[in-house]
N, C-alpha and C positions, 0 to 999 in steps of 0.2 A: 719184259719177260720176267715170269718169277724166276728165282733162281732154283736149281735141284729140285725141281717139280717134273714130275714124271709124270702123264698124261696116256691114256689107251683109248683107240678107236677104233673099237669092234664093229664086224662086219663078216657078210661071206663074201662078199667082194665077186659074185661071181655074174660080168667079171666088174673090174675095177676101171671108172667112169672119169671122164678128166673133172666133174664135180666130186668124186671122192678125194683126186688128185688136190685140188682147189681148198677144199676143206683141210689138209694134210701141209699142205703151205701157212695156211693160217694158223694151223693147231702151231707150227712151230715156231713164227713169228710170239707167242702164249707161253710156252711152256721147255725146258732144258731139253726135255728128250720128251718123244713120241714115239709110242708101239702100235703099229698096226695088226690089230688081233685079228687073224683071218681066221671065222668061225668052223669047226669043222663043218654043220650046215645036218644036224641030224634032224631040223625039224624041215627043213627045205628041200628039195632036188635041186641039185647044182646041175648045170650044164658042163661045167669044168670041176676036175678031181681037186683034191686038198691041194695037191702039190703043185698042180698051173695055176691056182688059183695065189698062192706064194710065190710064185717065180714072175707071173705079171705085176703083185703088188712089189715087189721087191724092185724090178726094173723101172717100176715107175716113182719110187719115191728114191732112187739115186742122187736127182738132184740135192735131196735134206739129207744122206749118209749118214752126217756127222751128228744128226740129230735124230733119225727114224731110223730103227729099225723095224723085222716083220717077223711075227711067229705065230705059228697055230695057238689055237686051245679048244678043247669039249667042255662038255662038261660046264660049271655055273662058273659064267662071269666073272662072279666076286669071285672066287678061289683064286681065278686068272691074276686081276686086277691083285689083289690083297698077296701075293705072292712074288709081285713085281713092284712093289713098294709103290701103288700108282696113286694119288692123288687128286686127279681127275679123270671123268670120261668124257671124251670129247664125241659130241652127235651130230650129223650134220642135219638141219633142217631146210628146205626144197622149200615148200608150201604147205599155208594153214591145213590140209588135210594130214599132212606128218603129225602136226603139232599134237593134239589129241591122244594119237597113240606115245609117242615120246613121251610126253607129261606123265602118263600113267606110267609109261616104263622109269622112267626119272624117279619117281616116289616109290617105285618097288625097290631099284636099286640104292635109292636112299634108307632104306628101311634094312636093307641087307649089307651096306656098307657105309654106316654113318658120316665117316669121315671121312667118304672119296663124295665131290663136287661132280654131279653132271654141267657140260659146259655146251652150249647149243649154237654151233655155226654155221651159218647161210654161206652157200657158195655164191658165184661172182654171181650175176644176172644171165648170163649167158648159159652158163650151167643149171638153172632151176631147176628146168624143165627133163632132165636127163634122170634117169633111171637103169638100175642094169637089166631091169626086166626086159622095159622098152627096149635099150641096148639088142638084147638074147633075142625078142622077137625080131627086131629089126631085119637083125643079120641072117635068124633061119629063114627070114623069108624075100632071103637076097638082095635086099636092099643096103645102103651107103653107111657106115657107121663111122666112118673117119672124122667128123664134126663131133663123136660123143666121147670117143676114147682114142688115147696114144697108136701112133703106129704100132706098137710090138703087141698089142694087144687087136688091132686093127688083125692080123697078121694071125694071132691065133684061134681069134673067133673064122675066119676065112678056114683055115687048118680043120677047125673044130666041124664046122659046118659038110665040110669037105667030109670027112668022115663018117659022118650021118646020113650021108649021101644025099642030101638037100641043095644041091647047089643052083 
């Protein structure tokens, strides 16, 4: 692990997948401290607001405490990153189809912040395939999601669903 190297891994997280999980174990095996930047999501529709979308990612990286913590940002990126003294971004990559778009984002944000490192980690094999999109469709259309994400997140997609009146 380097030392004093501070690392972000941005995302909407909405919600947060046990391959994000996955990636967030690895990033701190890497790196002193890890921020999970939870995007507000102005170019997306979230199924979940800023603040569950922070309070799942927050419950779920409990285990790393000492190393993760979790805070919003808008707004560009870089300012985020360059304002938390980070040094890396950490990206998780699934499959060659990521790949493509990441690399283009890689070189943009290389360009915007020369001296923060993007750093690109594959989750377990079991997790490739997992998606929060997949996740969000899975569950509005009442199907099993406990195999993709944490019970409290299990818990709030049910809650969520529940409310939409989609059950």
């Amino acid at each position: 692990m380097a030392s004093n190297v501070i690392a972000v891994y941005p995302g909407t997280f909405d919600p947060i997948t046990l391959g994000h999980e996955d990636v967030v174990r690895r990033a701190t095996q890497l790196f002193s401290k890890v921020i999970v930047a939870v995007a507000a999501g102005h170019h997306k529709k979230a199924l979940f607001n800023l603040q569950e979308r922070m309070d799942m990612a927050r419950e779920a990286v409990k285990p790393y405490s000492d190393q993760v913590t979790v805070e919003s940002f808008s707004g560009l990126l870089r300012d985020f990153v360059v304002a938390r003294g980070g040094k890396a971004m950490v990206r998780g990559l699934r499959a060659v189809t990521d790949f493509d778009y990441e690399f283009q984002l890689a070189g943009m944000n290389r360009s915007l912040m020369p001296d923060v490192e993007t750093v690109f980690l594959t989750p377990s094999d079991k997790y490739q395939f997992i998606s929060s999109t997949f996740v969000r469709e899975i569950a509005m259309l009442g199907g099993e999601v406990n195999k993709f994400v944490s019970p409290n997140v299990e818990h709030m997609l049910a809650a969520k669903v529940r409310s939409l009146g989609r059950e």
